[in-house]
N, C-alpha and C positions, 0 to 999 in steps of 0.2 A: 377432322378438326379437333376432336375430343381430345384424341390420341393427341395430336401437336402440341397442344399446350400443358398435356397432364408431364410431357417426354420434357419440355420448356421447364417444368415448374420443377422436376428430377435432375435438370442442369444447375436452374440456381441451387436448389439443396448443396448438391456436392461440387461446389467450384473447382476441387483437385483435378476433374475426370481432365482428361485430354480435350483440347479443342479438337482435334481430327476426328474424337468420337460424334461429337456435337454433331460438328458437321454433318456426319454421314448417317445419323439421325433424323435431323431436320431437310435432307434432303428425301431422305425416305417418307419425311410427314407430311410434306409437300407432294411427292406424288401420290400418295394415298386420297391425300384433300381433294385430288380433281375430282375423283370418282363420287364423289356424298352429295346429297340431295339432298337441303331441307323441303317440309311440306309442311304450308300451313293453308287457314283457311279463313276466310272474313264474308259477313254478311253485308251486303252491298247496303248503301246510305246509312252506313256509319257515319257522325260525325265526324270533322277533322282532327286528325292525329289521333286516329284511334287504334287501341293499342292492337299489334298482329302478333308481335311474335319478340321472348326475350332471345334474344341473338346468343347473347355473353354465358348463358343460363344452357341454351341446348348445344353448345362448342364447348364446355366446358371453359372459359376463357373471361379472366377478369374483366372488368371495364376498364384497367389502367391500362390492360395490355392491348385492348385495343385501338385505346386511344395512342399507344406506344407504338404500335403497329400503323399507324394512319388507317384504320380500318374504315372503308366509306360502302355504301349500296349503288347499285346502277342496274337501272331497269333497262331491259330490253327498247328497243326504239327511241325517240326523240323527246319524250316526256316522261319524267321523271317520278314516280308516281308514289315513292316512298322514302322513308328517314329514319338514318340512324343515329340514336344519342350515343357518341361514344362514351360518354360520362355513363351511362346506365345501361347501356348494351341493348335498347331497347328498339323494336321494330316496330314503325308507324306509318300511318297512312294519311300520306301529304294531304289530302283532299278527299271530300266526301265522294267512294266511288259508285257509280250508275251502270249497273252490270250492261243494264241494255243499249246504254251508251260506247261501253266498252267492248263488249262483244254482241254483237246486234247481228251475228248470221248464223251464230254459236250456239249448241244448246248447254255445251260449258263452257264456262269463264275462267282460265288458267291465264295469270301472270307471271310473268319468268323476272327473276333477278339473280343477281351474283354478288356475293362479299366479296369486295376489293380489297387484299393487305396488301399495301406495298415495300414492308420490310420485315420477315422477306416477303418475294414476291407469293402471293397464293389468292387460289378463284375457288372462292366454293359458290356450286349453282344451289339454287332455293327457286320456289315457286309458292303463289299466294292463291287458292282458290276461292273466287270471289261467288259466294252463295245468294242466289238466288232468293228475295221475296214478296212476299206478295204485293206488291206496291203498284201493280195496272190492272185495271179493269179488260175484260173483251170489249171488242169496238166493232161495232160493223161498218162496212163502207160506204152503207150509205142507211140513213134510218128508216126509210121506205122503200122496200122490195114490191114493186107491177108484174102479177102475171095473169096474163093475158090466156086463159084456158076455155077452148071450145068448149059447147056442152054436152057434145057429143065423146067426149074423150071417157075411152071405157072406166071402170074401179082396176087400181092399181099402177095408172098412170104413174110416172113419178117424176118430179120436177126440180130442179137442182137450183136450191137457194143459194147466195153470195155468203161465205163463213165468215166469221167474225175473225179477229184478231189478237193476239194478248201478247204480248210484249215479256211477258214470265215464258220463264220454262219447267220442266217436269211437272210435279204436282202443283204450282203455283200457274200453272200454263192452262190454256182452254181444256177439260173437260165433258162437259156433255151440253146438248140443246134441250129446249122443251118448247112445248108451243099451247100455245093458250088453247081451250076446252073449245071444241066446235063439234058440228055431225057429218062434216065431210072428208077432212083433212086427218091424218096422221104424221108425222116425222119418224124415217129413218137417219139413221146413222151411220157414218163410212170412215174409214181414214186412208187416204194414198198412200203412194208407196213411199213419200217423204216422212209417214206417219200423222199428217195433217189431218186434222179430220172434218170431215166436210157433211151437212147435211140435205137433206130431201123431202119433196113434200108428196106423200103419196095419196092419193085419190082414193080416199073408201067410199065414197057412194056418189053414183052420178050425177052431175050437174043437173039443174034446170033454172036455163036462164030466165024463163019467166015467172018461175016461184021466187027467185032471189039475183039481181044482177051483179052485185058486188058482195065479197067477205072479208072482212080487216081482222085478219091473227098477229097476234104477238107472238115475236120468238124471240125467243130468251138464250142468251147465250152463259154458261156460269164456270166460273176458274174452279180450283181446289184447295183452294188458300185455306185459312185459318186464322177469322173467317174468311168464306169464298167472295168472290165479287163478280158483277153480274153485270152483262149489259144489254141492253133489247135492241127490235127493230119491227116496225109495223111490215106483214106480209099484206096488200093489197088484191084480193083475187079480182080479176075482172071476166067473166061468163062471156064468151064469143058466141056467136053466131054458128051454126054447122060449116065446117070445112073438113072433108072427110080424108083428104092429104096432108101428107105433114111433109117437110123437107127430109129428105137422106143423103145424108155424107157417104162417102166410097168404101170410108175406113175411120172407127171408132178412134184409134191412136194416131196424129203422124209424128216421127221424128224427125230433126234435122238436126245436122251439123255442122256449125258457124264458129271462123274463126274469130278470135276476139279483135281483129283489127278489120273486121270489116267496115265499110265507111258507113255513113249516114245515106239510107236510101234504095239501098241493098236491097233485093229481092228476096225473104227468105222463103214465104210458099204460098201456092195459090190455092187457096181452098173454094170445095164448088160441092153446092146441095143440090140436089136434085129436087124439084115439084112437080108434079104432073101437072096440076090446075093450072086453070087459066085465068086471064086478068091479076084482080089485085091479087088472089090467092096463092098463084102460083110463082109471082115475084118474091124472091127472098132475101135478105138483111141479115148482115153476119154484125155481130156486138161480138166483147168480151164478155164473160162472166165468169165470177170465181179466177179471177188473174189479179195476182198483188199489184200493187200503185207501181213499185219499181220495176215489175214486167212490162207494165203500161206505158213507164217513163222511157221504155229501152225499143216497144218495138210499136207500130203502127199499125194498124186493120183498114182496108176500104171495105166501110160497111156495102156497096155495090159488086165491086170485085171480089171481096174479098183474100186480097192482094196482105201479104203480111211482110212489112219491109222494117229495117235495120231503123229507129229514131233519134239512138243515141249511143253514146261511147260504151260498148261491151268490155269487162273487164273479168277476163278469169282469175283475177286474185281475190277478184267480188266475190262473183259468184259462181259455182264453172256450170250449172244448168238453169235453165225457166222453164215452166211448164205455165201455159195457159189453157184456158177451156175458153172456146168459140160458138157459139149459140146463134143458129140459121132460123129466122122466122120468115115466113109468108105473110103474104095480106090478108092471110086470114087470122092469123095469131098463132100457128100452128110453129112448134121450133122443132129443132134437132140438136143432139150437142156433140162435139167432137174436143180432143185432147190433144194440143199442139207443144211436144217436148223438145225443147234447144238445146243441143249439148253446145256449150263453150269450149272452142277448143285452146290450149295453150300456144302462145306465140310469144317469142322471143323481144317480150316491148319491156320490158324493167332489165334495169344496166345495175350491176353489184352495187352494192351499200356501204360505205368504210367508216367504221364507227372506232373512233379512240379514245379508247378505256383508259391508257396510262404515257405518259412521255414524263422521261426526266430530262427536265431544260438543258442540263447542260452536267458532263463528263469529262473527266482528267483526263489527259493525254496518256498519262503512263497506264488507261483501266486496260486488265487484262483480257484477251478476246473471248466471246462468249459472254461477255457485261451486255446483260438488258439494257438496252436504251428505250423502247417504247413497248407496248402493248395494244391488238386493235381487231376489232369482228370485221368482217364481210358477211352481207346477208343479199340474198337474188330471192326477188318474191315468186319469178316463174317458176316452173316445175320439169322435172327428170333434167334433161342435161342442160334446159334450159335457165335451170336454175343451181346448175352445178359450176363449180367457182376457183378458179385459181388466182394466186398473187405472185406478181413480177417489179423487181427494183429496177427502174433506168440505171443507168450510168455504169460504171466501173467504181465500187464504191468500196470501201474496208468492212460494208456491213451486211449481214445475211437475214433474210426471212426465216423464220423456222415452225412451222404450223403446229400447234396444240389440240384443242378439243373444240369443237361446237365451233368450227372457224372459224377459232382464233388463232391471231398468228403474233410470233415473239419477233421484232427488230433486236439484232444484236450485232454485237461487233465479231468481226471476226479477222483481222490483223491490228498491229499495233499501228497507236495515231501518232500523228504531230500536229501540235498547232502549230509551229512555226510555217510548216510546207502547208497546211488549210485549217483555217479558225474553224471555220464553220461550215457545215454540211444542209446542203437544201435536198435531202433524200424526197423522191418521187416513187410514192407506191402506186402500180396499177394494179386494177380489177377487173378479170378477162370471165364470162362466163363462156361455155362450152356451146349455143346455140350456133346454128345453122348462121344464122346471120351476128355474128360475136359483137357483144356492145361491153364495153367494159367503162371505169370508171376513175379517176386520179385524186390521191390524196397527197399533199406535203406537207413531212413531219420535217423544221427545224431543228437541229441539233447543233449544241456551240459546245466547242472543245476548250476546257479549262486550261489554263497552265501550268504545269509542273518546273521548275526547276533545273532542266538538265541541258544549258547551254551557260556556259560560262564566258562573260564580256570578251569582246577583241577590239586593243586598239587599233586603231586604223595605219599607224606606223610602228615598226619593229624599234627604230630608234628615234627619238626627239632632239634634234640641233637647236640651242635657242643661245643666243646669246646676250649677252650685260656687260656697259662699261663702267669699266673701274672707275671707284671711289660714286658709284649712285647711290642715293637715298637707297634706306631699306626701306621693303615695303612694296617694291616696284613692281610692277607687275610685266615678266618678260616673254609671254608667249601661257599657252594651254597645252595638256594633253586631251586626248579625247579618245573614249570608249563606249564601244556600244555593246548591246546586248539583247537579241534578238528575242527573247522572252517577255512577257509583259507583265502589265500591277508592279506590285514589289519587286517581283524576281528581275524586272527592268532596271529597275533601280540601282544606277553604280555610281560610287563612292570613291574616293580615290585617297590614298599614302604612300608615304615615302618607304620606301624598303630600309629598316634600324640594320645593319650587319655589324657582328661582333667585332668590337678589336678598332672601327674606325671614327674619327671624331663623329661630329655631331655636323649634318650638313646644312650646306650654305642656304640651300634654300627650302622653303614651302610649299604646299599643294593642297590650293583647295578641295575640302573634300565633296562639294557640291560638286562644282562647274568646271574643278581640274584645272585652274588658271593656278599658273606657277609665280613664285614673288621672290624675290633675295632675299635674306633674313638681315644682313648687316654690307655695307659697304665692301666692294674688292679690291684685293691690290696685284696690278695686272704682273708686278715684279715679283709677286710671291706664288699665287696660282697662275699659271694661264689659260686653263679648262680641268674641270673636272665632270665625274659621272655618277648617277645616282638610279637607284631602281626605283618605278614606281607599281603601284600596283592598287588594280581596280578591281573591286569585290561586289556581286550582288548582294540585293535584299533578300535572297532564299534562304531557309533553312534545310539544308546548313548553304551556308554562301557559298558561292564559286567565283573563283578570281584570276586572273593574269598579269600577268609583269611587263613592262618595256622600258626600255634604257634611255634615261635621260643624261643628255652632252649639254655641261653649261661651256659656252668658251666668254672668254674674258676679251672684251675689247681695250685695246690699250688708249689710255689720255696722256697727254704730251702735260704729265704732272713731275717731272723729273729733267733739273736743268742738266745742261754739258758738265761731265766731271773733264780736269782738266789732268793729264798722268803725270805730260811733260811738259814745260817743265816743273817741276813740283812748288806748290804753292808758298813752302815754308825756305824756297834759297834765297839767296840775297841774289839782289839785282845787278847789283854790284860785280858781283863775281860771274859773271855773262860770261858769252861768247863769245871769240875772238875772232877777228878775220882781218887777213893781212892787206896792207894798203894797196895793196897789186892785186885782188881781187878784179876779175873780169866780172862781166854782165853775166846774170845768173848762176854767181857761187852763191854754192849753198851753206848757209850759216848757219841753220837750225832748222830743227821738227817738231809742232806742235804737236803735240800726241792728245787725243780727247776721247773721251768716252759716253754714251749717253742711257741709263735703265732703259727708256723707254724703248719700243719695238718701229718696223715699218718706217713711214715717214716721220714721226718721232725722235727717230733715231738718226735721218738723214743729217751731216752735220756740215757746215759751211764755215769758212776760215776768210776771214778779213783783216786788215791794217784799220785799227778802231786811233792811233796817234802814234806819232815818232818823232824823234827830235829833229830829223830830215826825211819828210814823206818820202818824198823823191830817189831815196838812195831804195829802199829796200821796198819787196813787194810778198805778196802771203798767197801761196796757193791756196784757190778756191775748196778744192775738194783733200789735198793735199796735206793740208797745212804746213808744207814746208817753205820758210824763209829762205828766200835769195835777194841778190841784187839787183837789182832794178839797172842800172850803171855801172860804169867803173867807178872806186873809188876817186875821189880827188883831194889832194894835200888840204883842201880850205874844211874838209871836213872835221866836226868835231871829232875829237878822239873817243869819246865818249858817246854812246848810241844808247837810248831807250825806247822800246817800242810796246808797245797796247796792242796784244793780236784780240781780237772779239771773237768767239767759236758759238754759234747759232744753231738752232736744230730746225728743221721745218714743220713743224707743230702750230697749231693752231689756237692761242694765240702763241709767237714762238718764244722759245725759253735761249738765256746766252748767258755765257761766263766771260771770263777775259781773263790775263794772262800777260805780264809784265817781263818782257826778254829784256834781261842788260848786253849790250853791244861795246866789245873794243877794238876800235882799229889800231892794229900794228903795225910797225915794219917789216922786223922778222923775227928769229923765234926765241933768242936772248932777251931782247926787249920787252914780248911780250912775257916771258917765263918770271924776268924780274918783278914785271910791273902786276902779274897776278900775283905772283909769290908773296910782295909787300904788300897787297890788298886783301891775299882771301887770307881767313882765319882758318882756324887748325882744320883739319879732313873729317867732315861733317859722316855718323855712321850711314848716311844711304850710299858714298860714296865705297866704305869698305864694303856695303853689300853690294854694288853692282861689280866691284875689283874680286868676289868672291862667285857672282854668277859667271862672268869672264872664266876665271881657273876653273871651274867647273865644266862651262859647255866646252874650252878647248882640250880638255880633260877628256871628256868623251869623246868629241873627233880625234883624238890622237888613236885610245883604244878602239875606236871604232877601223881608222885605217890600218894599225896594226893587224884586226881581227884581219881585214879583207888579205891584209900582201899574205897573211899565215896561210888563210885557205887560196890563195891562190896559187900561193908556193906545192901544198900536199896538192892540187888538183893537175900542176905541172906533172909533179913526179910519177904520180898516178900514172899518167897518160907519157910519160918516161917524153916528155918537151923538155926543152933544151935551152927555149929563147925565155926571156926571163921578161920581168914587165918594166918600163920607162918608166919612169919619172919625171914630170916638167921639173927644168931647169928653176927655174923663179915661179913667185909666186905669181908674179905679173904677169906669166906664160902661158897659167892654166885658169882653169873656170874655177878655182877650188874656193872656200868662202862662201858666206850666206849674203855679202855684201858685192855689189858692182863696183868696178876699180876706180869709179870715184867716190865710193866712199867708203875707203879705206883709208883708216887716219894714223899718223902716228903716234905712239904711247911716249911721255916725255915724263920724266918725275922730278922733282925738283932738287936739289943737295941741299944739304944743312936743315931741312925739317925733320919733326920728330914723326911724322904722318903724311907720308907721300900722296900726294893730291896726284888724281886722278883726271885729266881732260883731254875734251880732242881740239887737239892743236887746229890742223886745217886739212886739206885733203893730202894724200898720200900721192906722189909722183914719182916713177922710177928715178933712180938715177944714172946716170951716165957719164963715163969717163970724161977727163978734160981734152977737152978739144972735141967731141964727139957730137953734133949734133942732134936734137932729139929728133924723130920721128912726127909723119903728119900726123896733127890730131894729139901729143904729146905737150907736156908742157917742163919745161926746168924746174925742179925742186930746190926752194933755196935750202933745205935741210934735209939731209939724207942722215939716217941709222947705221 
């Protein structure tokens, strides 16, 4: 420990050094640490907190560092018996300690502790021996010893008094007896083989019960203290009567051996004296004598039988032998003494101990394997295998046992974790001892795995459809994205924006960045956008953040905000200069086509064509879908020459939107009349006129080169192929299908003489014609004007 902190204190001096040196320094001072043993030593009834030992002083190790270190004490077993100041590094003692309380079977008193650092991790063992003094008197067990001595018992006899007891050990411990001044009696002195030492009263000169019947000696029992202390006990002689037999045992010693699980009742041995005498004399009485209280408390005598059985719970972690002494008297007073020794034998009745030193609550997902997660002893009080101890982890776990010193064992990890796949770990340590009959023991250490960072959100869709109709308040709120993120705390936490890309305006809409609820920024216009798409993107709370993208589809709904534009006929001609349709008009000639148009889409856009007023309802009617003008009727002479008609053009919108549209109508005769009667009405050739006479030369312009291209390649693809027959031609145009138009509406082109700007109209429909006298054809009609 020296070493570690002097190697510690060498690091901070020179900050340049490498960390990899460090490291492999402090990994060296850590092993070295296990092996050191402090040793102190303390006089038992010390006061509390009294001082044992500077910690910080014999480690070489400041008190900042160890308070830096979490430096704590932990004493063997389940009481805690000492304290360390990390402020002053100093080693104390929780409670005034009572050696004989402490170790009361022991003639030394050793405490085991260990210095706990937990950063880094390091166990230094220490031990505390607790010194013995003089603080008990000897005690006898009883303050009046009766013996009962014939007086016929020769000089030398010897009679085995009850010892006293002292609660100290070594020189504080019982020492010698003595016994008060008389002319009969002397005291020897013995110690067994426990070293206990036991006295006797020896007979120096013969009884005579009728000189004297009773003698009361004092014996004195005295410690070694300093000063000694001393306790008495009156010896009682009582002079019997001549009994010239005494009891005889078989055999001075017996053993036996008893396992510590024998029950209560148990037989352990039958002890049997012999007397020859008869009547009272030769009946004998077996007592204890000279057997401690706890021998007393564990086994039973029949003073008759002298039957010796099991009384109470044997425990060889107590004690593993008892020795009693049995003392056989007659009715005459006469004894005998015999030595009954128990071995205890060891059985497999204490299950392992799991004692934890260290657990760190709680570890990062990303810690690398081999990270400490706890620290813990196992202790078996029995003995050889019975008290030999292995540890086994249930489950399939990521984490491994790995045994140290003094069996302790290290939990660690040993594969990488995730919290997401398991928060948290309820590891089950067992504790197996090696006994005949295996009792083991379970401990659960909690472990909760931290979060780190290394999942990055997913929305729940690749793309977001949401839609908005035109012209809405901004502000609106038209649908959410949503993203999760399978990490927790902060690193949970997703946020959401709009993806800025270079180069394009500024988009339509918003995105909270809480709750991912999407809003318009400004009102749409379904004729300007109809959908557009945006990236959003959802970032955690970790450092550093992790984020993902998905594609946002706004589509625009259309509102029937856009009435009918009207093409044809154009809203700036005169009315006047209308239509023409000849008085010989049949039922459904067509006189005109509404042409309309409408922004809006879909049903919006559906547009319907009505007769909204005319100056004769009756004559004319308006395709619904169509909007083409025809006749309702034939014309009739009573009609006005003159026609006005109101078409209405309606969309199907809700509510719907309409225009309307003012056609002037002239009925004719034929096509002088009517030529004149426009010529003297309409005003000069308005320019839409010369742009539709310029769209005309144009598109027949391109039909012409276009048929010319086809007969060119059709000619090289004859000759190619050396053909002979050349390609037709329809006769007329009436013939063939050629035109974008169907042959009723095919009109004639007429222009007028003597204007400065050839006015442009369609007279009426186009009908062949045919020779005079020639009738036309069914389904044909006569043209009153032919080109």
């Amino acid at each position: 420990g020296w070493l570690f902190w002097r190697l510690m204190a060498c690091g901070r001096q020179s900050r340049g050094r490498k960390r990899q040196v460090i490291l492999f320094i402090l990994s060296v001072c850590v092993c070295q640490s296990g092996a050191e043993t402090l040793r102190y030593s303390l006089a038992e009834e010390m006061e509390r907190d009294s001082f044992v030992a500077n910690i910080s002083k014999d480690l070489g190790v400041s008190p900042s560092q160890l308070a830096a270190r979490k430096a704590r004490v932990v004493s063997e077993g389940n009481e805690q018996l000492f304290r360390l100041n990390q402020n002053t590094g100093v080693l104390t003692a929780k409670e005034s300690l009572d050696r004989e309380e402490i170790c009361p079977q022991s003639d030394t008193c050793t405490l085991f502790f260990k210095i706990f650092f937990e950063n880094p991790l390091q166990l230094i063992r220490g031990e505390v021996e607790v010194r013995d003094v003089n603080d008990n008197s000897p005690v006898f067990p009883e303050k009046e010893m009766v013996l009962e001595i014939l007086e016929t018992t020769p000089p030398g006899s010897r009679f085995p008094l009850q010892s006293a007891r002292d609660k100290d050990v070594g020189i504080n411990g019982l020492q010698n007896y003595s016994l008060g001044s008389n002319s009969h009696f002397s005291l020897a002195l013995g110690a067994g083989k426990d070293g206990v030492k036991y006295e006797e009263l020896v007979l120096e000169r013969q009884l005579d019960r009728e000189e004297q019947r009773e003698l009361n000696l004092l014996l004195t029992a005295t410690d070694g203290g300093s000063p000694p202390r001393s306790g008495t006990a009156q010896v009682r002689i009582v002079v019997l009567d001549a009994n010239d037999n005494i009891p005889v045992f078989d055999r001075e010693v017996y053993g036996v051996r008893l396992a510590e699980n024998s029950p209560p009742g148990q037989l352990v041995l039958r002890l049997a004296a012999a007397d020859p005498d008869e009547g009272s004399y030769g009946k004998v009485r077996y007592t204890f004598t000279q057997t401690p209280e706890r021998s007393r408390q564990l086994f039973e005598l029949n003073p008759d039988t002298g039957e010796i059985r099991v009384a109470g719970n044997l425990n060889f972690e107590e004690a593993k032998s008892h020795e009693m002494v049995v003392r056989a008297t007659d009715g005459g007073g006469l004894s005998a003494h015999c030595k009954v020794q128990v071995e205890v034998l060891d059985v497999n009745d204490n299950a392992p101990e799991i004692a934890l030193t260290s657990l760190t609550a709680s570890i990062p997902e990303d810690a690398p394997p081999r990270t400490v997660v706890a620290l813990f002893s196992v202790r078996d009080r029995d003995s050889g295998d019975n008290g030999r101890t292995e540890c086994t982890m249930d489950g399939d776990l990521p984490f491994s046992l790995t045994p140290t010193f003094d069996n302790y064992y290290e939990l660690r990890t040993n594969a990488a974790l995730d919290r997401e796949r398991t928060a948290e770990y309820n590891i089950t340590i067992t504790a197996m001892d090696w006994g005949t009959t295996r009792l083991s023991s379970r401990e659960s250490i909690f472990v909760q795995i931290s979060d780190v960072n290394d999942n990055s959100p997913e929305f729940t869709q690749e793309i977001y459809t949401m839609s908005v109709t035109e012209n809405s308040s901004p502000m609106i709120r038209i649908g959410s994205v949503n993203a999760t993120d399978v990490d927790a705390g902060k690193n949970a936490q997703v946020r959401y924006a709009l993806v800025q890309q270079e180069g394009k305006e500024q988009p339509e809409v918003s995105v909270n960045s809480e709750n991912g609820d999407v809003y318009i920024l400004r009102p749409l216009d379904y004729e300007e956008v109809r959908a557009f798409e945006v990236a959003v993107r959802a970032a955690d709370g970790g450092s550093p953040p992790l984020s993902a993208q998905a594609l946002l589809r706004v589509i625009v709904r259309d509102e029937n905000d856009n009435a009918p534009v009207v093409l044809y006929p154009p809203h700036d001609s005169s009315a006047a200069a209308g239509e023409l349709v000849p008085r010989w008009a049949p039922t459904g000639y067509l006189v005109a086509k509404v042409v309309a148009v409408d922004a809006d889409a879909g049903q919006n856009a559906w547009l319907s064509y009505e007769l909204a007023k005319a100056t004769e309802p009756a004559l004319f009617r308006v395709g619904l879908h169509s909007g083409e003008v025809r006749t309702a009727r034939p014309v009739a002479e009573r009609d006005t020459p003159r026609q006005r008609l109101v078409v209405l053009v309606r969309d199907r919108g809700q509510p719907p939107r309409s225009a309307t549209v003012t056609l002037g109508i002239v009925l004719v005769d034929g096509f002088s009349e009517a030529h004149l009667r426009v010529s003297e009405e309409a005003p000069a050739a308005e320019p839409l006129t010369l742009y539709l006479i310029a769209s005309l030369a144009c598109v027949s312009a391109l039909f012409l080169a276009t048929a010319v291209a086809a007969v060119v390649a059709k000619v090289r693809q004859a000759r190619r192929s050396e053909a002979e027959t050349l390609p037709t031609f329809p006769k007329a145009v009436t013939e063939s299908d050629a035109g974008s138009l169907p042959r009723s509406y095919v009109y004639d082109v007429c222009f007028a003489a003597g204007t400065v700007n050839s006015e442009f109209r369609f007279l009426r429909p186009l009908f062949p014609c045919f020779p005079a006298g020639l009738p036309p054809g069914p389904g044909e009609q006569r043209s009153s004007v032919c080109s």
